[in-house]
C-alpha positions in Angstrom: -4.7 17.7 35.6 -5.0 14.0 34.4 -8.4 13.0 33.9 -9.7 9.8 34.6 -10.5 7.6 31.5 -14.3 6.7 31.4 -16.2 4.4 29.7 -17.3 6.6 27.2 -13.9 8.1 26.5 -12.8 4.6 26.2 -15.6 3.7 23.6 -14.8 7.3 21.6 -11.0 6.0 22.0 -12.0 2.5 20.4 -14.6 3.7 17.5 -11.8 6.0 16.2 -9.7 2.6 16.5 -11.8 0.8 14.3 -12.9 3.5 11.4 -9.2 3.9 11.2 -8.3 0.5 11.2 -11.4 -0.3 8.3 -10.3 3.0 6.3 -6.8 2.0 6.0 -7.3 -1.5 5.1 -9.4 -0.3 2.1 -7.1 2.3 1.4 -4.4 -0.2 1.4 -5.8 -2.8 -0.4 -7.2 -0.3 -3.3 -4.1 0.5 -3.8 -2.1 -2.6 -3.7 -4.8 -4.0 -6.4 -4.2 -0.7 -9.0 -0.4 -1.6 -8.2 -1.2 -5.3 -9.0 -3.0 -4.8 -12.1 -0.9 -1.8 -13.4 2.1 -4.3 -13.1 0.2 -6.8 -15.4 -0.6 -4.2 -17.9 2.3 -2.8 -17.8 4.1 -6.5 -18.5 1.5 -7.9 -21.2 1.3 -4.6 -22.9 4.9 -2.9 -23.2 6.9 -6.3 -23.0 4.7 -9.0 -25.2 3.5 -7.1 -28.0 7.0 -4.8 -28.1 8.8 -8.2 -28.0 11.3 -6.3 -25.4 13.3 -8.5 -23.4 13.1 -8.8 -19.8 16.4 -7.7 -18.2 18.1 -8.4 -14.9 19.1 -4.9 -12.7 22.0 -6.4 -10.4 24.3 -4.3 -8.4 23.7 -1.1 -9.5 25.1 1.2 -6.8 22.6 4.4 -7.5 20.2 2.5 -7.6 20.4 0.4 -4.8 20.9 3.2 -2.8 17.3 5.1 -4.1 
């Protein structure tokens, strides 16, 4: 038995809608900032003060394929 959408089902239906939609968004964007500034350490850190240069990774099969 299909039941008929009402408005309150529609409103429950939309609320979930929207705390998803917010909680995602911060989730994303959290983790897109650690990834940001974890990059920048990462680069000013291991690569400046170790004097390491910065290499190119071109076609490397196994890799590419990861």
């Amino acid at each position: 038995m299909i039941l008929p959408i009402t408005d309150y089902s529609l409103q429950n239906i939309i609320h979930v809608h929207n705390f998803l939609l917010k909680n995602l968004t911060l989730i994303f964007l959290v983790v897109f900032i650690v990834f940001i500034l974890t990059s920048y350490f990462f680069r000013i850190h291991y690569l400046k003060e170790k004097k390491i240069e910065q290499y190119q990774i071109t076609h490397n099969a196994p890799l590419e394929i990861f």
